[in-house]
Residue frames relative to the residue before (quaternion, step in Angstrom):
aa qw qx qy qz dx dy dz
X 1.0000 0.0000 0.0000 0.0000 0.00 0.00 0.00
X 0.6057 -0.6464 0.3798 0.2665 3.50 -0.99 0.87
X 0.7290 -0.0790 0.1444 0.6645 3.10 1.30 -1.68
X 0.7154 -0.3868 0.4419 0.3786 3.41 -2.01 0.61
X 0.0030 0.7213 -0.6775 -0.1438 3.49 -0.86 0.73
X 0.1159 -0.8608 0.4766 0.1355 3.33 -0.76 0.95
X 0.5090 0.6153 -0.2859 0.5297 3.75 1.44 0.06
X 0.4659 -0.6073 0.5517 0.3312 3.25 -0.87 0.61
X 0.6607 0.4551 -0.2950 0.5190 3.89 0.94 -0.38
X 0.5918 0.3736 -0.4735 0.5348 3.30 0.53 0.04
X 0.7105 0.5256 -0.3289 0.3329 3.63 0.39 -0.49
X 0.5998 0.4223 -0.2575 0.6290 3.51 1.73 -0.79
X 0.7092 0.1903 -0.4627 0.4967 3.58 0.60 0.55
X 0.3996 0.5697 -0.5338 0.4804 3.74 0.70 0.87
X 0.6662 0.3727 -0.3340 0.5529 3.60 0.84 -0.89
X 0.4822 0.5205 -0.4805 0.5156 3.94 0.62 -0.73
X 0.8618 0.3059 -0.2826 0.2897 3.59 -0.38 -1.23
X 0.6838 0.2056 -0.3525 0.6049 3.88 0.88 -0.04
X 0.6716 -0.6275 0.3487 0.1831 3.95 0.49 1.22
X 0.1297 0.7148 -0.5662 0.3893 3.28 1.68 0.91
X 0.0549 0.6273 -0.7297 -0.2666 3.91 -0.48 0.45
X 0.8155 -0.2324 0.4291 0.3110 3.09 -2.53 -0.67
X 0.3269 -0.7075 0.5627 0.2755 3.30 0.73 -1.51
X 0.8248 0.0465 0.3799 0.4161 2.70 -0.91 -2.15
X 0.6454 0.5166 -0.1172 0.5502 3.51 1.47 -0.95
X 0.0468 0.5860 -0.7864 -0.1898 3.25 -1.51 -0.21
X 0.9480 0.0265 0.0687 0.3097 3.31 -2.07 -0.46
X 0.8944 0.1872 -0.0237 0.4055 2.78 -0.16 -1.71
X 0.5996 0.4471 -0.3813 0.5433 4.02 1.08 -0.18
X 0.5567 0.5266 -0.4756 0.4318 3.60 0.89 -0.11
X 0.7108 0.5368 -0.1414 0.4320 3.46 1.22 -0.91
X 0.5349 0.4220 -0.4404 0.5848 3.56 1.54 -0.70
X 0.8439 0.3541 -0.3566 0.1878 3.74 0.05 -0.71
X 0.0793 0.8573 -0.2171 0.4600 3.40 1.88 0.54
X 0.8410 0.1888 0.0944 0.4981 2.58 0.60 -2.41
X 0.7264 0.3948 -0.2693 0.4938 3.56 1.30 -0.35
X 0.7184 0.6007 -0.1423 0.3206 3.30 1.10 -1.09
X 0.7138 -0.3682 0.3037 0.5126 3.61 0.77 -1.51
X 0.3453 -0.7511 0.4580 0.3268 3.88 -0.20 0.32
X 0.6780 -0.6716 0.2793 0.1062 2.73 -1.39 1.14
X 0.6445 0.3267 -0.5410 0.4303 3.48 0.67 0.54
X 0.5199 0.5507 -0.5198 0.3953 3.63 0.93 0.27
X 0.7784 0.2473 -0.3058 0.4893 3.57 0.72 -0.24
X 0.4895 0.5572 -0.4672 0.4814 3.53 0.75 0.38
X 0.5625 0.4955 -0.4919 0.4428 3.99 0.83 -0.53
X 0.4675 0.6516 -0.4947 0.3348 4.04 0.65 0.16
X 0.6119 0.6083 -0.4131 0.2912 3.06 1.04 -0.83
X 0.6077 0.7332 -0.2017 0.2288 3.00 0.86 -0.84
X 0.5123 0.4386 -0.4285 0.6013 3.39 1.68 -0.32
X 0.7026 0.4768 -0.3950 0.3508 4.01 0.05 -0.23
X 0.7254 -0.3449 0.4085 0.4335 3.07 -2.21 0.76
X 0.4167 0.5995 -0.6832 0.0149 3.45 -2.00 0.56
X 0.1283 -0.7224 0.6780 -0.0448 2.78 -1.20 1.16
X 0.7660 0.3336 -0.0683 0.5453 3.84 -1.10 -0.37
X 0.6434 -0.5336 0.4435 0.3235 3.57 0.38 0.08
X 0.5666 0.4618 -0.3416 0.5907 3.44 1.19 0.43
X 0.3124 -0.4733 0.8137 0.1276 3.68 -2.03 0.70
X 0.4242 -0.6580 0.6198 0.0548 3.00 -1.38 1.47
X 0.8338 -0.2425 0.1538 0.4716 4.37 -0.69 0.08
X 0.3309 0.7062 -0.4992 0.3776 2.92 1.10 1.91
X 0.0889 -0.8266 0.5542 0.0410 3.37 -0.38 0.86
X 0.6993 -0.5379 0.3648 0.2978 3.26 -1.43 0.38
X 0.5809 0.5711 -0.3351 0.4735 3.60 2.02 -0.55
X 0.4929 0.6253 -0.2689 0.5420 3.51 1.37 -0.86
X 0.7722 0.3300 -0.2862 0.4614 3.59 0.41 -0.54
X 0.6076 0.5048 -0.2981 0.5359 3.66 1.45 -0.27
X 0.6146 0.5561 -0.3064 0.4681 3.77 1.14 -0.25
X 0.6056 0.6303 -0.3004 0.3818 2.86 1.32 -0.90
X 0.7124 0.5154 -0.1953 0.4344 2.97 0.83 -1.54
X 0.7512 0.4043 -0.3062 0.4225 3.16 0.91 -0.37
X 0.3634 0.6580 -0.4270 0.5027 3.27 0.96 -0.04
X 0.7262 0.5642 -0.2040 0.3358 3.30 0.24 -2.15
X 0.7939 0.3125 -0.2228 0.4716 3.24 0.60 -1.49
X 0.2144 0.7663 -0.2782 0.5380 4.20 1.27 0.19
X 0.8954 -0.1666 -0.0124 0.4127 2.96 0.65 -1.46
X 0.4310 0.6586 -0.4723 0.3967 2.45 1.10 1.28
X 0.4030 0.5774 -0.3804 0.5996 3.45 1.53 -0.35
X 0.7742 0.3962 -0.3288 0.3682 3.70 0.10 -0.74
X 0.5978 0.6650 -0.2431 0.3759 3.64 1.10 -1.52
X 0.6872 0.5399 -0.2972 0.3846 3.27 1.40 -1.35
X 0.5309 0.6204 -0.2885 0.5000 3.57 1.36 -1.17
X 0.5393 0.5666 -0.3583 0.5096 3.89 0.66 -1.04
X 0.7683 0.4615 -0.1359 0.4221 3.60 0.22 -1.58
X 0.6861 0.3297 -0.3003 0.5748 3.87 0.94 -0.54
X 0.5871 0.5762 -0.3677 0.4337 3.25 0.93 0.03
X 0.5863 0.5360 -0.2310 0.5618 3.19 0.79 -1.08
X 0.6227 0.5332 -0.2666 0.5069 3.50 0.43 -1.38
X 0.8602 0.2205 -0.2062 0.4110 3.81 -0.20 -0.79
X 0.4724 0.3196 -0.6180 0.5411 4.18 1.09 0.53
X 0.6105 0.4738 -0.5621 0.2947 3.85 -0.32 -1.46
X 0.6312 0.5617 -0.3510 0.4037 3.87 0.93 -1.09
X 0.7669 0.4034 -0.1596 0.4730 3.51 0.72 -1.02
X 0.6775 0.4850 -0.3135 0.4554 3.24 0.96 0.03
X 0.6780 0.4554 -0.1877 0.5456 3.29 1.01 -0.79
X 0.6320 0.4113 -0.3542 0.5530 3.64 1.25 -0.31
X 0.6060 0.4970 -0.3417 0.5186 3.85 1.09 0.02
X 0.5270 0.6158 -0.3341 0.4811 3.54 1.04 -0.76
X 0.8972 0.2642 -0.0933 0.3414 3.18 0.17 -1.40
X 0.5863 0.4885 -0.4148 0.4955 3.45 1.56 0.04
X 0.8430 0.2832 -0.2047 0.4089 3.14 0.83 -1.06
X 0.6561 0.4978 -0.2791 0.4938 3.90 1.06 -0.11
X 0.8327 0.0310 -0.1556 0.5305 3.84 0.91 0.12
X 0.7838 -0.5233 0.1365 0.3053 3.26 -1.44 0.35
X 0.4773 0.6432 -0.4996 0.3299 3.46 1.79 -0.34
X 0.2464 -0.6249 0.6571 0.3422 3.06 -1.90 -0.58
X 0.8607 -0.1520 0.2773 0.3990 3.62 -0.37 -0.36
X 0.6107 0.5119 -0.0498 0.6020 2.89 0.93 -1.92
X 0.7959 0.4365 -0.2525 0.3351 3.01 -0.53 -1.71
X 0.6481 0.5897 -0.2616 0.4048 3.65 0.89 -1.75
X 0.7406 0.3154 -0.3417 0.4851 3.83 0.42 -1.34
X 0.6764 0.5350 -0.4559 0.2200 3.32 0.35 -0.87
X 0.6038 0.5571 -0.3770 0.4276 3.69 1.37 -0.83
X 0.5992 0.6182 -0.3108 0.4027 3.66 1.20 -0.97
X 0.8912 0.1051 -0.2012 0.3926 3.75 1.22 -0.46
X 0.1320 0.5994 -0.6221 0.4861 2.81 1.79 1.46
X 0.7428 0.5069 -0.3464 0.2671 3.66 0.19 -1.34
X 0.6380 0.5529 -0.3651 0.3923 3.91 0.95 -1.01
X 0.7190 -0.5552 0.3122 0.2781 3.59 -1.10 0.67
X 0.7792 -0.0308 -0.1329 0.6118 3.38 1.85 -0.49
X 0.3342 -0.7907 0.4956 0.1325 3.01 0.41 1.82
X 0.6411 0.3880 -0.4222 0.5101 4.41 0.46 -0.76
X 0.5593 0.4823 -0.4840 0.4694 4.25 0.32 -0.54
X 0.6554 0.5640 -0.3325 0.3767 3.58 0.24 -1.79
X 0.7986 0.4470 -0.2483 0.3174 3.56 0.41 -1.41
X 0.5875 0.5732 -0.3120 0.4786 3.42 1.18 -1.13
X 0.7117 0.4720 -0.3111 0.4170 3.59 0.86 -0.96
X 0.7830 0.3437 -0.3522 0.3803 3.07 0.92 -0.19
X 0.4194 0.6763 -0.4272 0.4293 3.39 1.33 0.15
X 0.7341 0.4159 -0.2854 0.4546 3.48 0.98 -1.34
X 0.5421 0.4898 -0.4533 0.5106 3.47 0.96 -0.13
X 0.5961 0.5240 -0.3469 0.4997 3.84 0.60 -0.38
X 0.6780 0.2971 -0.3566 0.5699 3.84 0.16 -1.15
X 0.9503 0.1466 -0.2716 0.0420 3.93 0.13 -0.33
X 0.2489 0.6938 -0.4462 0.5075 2.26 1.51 1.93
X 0.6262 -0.1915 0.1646 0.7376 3.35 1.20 -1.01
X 0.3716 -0.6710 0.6312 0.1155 3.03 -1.55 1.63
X 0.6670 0.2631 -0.5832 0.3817 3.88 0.61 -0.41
X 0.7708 0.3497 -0.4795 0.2317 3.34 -0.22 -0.24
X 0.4041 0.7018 -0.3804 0.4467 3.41 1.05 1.03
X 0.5912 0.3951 -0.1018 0.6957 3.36 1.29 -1.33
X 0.7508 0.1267 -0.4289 0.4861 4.00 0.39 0.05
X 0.8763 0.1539 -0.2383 0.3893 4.22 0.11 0.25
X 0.1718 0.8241 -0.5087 0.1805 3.21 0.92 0.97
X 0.7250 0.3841 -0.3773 0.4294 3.45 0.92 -0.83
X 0.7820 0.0964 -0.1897 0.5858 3.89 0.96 -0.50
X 0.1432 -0.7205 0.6555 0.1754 4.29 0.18 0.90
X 0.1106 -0.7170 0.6511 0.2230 3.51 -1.73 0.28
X 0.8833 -0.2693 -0.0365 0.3821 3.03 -1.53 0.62
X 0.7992 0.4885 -0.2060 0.2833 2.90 0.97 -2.03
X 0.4318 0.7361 -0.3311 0.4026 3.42 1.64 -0.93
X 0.8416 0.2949 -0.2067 0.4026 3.44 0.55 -1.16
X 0.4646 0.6248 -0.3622 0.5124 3.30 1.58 0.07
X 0.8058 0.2949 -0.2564 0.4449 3.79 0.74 -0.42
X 0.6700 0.4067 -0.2517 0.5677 3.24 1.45 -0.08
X 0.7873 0.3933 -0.2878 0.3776 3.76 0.29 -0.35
X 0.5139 -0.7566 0.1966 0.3533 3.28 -1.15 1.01
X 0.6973 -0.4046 0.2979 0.5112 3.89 -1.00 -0.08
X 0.5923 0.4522 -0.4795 0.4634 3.73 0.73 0.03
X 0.4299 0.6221 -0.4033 0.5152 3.75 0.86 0.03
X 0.7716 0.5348 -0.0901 0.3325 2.73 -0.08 -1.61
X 0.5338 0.4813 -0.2223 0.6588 3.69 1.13 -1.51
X 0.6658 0.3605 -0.4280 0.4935 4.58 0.03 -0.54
X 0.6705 0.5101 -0.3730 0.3887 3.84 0.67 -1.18
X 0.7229 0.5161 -0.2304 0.3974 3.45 0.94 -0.87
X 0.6193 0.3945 -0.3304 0.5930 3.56 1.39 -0.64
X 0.7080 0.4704 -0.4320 0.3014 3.63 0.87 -0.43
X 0.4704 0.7193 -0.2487 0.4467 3.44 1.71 -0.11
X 0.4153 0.8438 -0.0182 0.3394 2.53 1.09 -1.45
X 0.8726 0.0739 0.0312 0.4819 3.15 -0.19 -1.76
X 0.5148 0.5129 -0.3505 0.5907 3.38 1.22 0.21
X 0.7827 0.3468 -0.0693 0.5122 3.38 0.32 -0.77
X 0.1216 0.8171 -0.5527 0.1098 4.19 0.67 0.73
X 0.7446 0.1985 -0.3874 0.5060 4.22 0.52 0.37
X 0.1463 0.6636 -0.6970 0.2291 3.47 1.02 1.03
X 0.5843 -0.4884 0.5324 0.3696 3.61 -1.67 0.02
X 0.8052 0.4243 -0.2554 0.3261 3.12 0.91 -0.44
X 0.3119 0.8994 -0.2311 0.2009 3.17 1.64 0.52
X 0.5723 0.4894 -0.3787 0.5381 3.30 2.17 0.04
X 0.2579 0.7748 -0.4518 0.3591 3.14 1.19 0.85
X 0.8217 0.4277 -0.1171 0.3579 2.96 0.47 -1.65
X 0.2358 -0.7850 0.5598 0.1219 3.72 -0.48 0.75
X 0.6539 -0.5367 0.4065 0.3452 3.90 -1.43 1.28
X 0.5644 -0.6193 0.4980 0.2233 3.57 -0.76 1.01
X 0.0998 -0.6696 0.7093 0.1961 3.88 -0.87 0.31
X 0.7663 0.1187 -0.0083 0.6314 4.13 0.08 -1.19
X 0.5467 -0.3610 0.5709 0.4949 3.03 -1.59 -0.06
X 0.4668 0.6914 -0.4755 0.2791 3.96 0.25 -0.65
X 0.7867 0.5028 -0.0988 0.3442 2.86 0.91 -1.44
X 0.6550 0.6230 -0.3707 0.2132 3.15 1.41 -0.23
X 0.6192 0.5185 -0.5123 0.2920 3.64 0.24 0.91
X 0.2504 0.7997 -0.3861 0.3856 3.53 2.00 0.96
X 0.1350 0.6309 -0.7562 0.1094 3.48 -0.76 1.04
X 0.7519 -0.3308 0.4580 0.3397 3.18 -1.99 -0.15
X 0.7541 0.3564 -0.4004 0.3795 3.27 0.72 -0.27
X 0.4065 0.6643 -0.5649 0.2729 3.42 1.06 0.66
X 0.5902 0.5855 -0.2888 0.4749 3.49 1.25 -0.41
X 0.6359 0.3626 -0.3418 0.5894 3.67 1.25 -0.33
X 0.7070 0.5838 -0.2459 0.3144 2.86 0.92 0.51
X 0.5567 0.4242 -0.2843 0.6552 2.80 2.09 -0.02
X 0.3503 0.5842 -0.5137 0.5217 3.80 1.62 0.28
X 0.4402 0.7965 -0.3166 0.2676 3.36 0.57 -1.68
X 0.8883 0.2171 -0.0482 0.4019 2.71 -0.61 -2.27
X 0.3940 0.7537 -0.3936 0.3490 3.71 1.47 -1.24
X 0.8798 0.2355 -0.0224 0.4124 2.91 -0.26 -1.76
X 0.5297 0.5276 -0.4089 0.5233 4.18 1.19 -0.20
X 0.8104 0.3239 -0.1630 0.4603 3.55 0.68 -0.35
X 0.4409 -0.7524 0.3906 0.2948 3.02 1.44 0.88
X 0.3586 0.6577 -0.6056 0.2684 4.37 0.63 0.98
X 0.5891 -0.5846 0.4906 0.2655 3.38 -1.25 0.21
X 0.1358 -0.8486 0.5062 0.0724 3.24 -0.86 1.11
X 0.4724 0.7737 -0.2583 0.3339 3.50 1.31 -0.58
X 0.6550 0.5556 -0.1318 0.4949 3.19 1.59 -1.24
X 0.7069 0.1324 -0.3094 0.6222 3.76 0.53 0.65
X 0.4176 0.6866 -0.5348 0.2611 3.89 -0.19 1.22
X 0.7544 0.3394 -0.3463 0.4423 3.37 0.95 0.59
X 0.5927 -0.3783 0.3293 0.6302 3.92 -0.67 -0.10
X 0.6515 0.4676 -0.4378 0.4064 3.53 0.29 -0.82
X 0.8452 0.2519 -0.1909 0.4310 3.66 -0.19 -0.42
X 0.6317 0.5782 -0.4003 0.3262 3.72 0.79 -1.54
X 0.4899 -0.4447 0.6825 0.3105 3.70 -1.63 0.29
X 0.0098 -0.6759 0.6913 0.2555 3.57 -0.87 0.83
X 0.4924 -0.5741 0.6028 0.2542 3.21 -1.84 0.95
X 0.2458 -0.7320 0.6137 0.1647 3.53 -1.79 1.11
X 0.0305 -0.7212 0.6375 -0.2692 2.86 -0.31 2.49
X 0.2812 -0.6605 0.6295 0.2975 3.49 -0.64 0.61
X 0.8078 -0.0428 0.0031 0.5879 3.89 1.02 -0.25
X 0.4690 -0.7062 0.4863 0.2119 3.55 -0.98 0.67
X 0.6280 -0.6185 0.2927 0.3706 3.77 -0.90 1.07
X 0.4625 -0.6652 0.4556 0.3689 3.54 -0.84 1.00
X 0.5619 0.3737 -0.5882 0.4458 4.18 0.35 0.14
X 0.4848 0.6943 -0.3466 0.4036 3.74 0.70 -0.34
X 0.7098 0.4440 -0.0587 0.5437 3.20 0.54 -1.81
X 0.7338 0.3331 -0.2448 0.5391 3.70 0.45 -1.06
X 0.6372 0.5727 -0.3791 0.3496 3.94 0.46 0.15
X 0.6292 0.6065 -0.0959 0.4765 2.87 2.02 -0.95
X 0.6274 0.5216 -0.2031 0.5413 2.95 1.45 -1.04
X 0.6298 0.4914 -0.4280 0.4227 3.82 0.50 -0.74
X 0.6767 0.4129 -0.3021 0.5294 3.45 0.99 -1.36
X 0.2656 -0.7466 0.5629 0.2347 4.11 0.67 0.78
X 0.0696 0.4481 -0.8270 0.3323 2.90 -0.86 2.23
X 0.4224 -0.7874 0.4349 0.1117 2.81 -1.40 1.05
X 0.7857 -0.3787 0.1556 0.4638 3.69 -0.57 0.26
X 0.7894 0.3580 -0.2231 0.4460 3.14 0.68 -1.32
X 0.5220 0.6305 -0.3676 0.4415 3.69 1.04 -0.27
X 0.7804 0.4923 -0.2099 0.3233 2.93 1.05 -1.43
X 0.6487 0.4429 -0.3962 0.4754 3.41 1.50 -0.42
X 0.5608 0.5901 -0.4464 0.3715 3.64 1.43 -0.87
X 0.7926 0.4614 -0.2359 0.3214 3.78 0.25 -1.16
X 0.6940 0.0080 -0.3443 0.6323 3.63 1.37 -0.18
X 0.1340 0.4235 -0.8443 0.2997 3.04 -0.71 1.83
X 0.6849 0.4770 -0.3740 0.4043 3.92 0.66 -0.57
X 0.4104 -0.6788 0.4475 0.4130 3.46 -0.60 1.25
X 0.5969 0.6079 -0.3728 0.3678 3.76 0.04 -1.05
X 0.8314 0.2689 -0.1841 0.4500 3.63 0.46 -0.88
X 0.2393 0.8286 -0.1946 0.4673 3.10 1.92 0.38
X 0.7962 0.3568 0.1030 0.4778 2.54 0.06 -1.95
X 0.5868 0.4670 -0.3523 0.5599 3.69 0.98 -0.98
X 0.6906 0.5043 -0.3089 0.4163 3.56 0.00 -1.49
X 0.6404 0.4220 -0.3794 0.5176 4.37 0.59 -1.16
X 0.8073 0.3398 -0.3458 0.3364 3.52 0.27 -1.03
X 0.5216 0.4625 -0.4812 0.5315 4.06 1.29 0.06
X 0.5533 0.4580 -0.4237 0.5518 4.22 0.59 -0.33
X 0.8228 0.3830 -0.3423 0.2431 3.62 0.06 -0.65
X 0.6978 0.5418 -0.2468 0.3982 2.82 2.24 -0.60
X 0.4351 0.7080 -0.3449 0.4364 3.00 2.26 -0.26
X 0.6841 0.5977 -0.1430 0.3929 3.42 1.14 -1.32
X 0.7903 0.3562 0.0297 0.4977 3.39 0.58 -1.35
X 0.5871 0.4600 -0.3130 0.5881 4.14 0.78 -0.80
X 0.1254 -0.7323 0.6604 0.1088 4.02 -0.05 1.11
X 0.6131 0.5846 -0.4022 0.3472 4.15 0.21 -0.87
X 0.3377 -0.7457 0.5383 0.2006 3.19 -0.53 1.40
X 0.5641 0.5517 -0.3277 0.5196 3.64 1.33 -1.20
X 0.5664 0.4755 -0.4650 0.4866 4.19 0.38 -0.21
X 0.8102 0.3097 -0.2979 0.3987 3.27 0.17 -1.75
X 0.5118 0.6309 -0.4454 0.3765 4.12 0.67 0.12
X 0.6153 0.5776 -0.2669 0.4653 3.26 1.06 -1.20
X 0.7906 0.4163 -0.1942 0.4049 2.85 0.45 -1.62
C-alpha cells in the first residue's frame, strides 16, 4: 500500500481501486465490521493469495476476505492444541530415553549439553531465568545444579528444540531420530523439525495470520533442495501426487502446517488425543 489509510472510506476506495468488490456487503456493513470485527490490513493481507495483475484482484470479493479470516483464526485455536501437544510427548519421550535407555541422568545429561554450547555461563543463566520465571520454588531449590526435568517444564520450546538436536546427534537410533533434519552449516546445528512447529507455534500463539502466504502467488518459497520425509510421507498417504507435492511445500506456510500434522501423526501415541484433536 502506498499510504496509511486511516478512514474507513479511504479503505472502501482502496478495495474499489484494486476491484475488491463488496459482495455480500455494501458501505456501511463493510464499515461496522472494520469497527467491530478486525482492522483492515490484517484482513486485507488475504489478498495476496489471488490473481493480480494491472492493479486489479481477479474474483476476489470482500466476503472471501472475511472467510478467510475466519477460517484462519479456526485454525488457529486448533493448530495451537496440535503444537502443545507435540510439545509435551517429544518432552516425554526424550526425558524417558535418556533416563531410562543410557547412562546419563538428568544432571549429568544437561550439564554436558551446556558445557558443549560456545557460552556455556550465557546458556546457563538463560536458562535459569527462564526457570525462576516460570516457577520460583523450583528455582530457589536447583538453581545451582537444575536437572533435566526442571528445565523441561519450565523452559521455553526454543530450548528445548537445542536439547533435542543436542541429543540427537549423540544419540542417532533414538526414536526420535526422524526428528532431526541434514545439517547445512555448523550454524545450523540446533535445527530439528520442530523448528517448523515452531513457527506454527508462535503464528498461531500470537494470534498472526497464517492463511495469507499459501499459494505461489503470495507463499515464501522455502530453500529446500527437498522437503522432510514426515512431510513428504503425510502427503503421499493423503494421495497427492508428486509434483504437487514438491510444488505446494515449497511454500513455507504449508510446510510448516503439513511437518507439524506428520510430527503429530508420528509422535502423539494417545489414540484419545489424536480423536479430540
Amino acid at each position: 500500500m502506498d499510504k496509511i489509510l486511516k478512514t474507513t472510506t479511504e479503505m472502501l476506495e482502496f478495495l474499489d481501486t484494486k476491484k475488491i468488490s463488496l459482495g455480500s456487503y455494501d458501505n456501511d456493513s463493510v464499515s461496522k465490521f472494520l469497527t467491530d470485527n478486525t482492522y483492515f490490513f490484517k484482513l486485507i493481507s488475504y489478498r495476496k493469495n489471488f490473481q493480480f495483475n494491472n492493479g486489479r484482484y481477479f474474483h476476489l470479493s470482500f466476503d472471501t476476505l472475511v472467510d478467510l479470516s475466519n477460517i484462519d483464526m479456526a485454525l488457529r485455536y486448533l493448530l495451537v492444541h496440535f503444537c502443545l501437544d507435540i510439545e509435551h510427548c517429544v518432552k516425554t519421550k526424550l526425558l524417558n530415553e535418556i533416563t531410562f535407555q543410557t547412562t546419563d541422568d538428568g544432571y549429568s545429561f544437561l550439564a554436558k549439553y551446556i558445557s558443549s554450547n560456545d557460552n556455556p555461563t550465557k546458556l546457563k543463566q538463560k536458562i535459569l531465568q527462564q526457570i525462576k520465571r516460570t516457577n520460583a520454588t523450583l528455582y530457589n531449590k536447583h538453581n545451582q545444579q537444575p536437572p533435566l526435568w526442571v528445565v523441561m517444564k519450565c523452559c521455553e520450546f526454543g530450548v528445548l528444540e537445542s536439547i533435542l538436536a543436542f541429543y540427537l546427534s549423540s544419540n542417532p537410533k533414538s526414536t526420535l531420530k526422524k526428528l532431526n533434519v541434514n545439517r547445512i552449516s555448523p550454524r545450523d546445528k540446533n535445527i530439528t523439525l520442530l523448528s517448523y512447529v515452531r513457527n506454527i507455534r508462535n503464528k498461531a500463539a500470537h494470534n498472526s495470520v497464517i492463511l495469507n502466504s499459501i499459494t505461489n502467488k503470495s507463499g515464501i518459497a522455502l530453500d529446500l533442495k527437498r522437503p522432510n520425509s514426515l512431510a513428504l510421507e503425510l502427503a503421499s498417504n493423503a494421495n497427492i501426487s508428486k509434483t504437487i507435492r514438491r510444488k505446494k511445500l515449497n511454500i513455507s506456510t504449508i510446510h510448516d502446517i503439513t511437518t507439524t500434522l506428520a510430527i503429530y501423526s508420528r509422535f502423539v501415541g494417545s489414540k484419545s488425543m489424536k480423536k479430540k484433536r
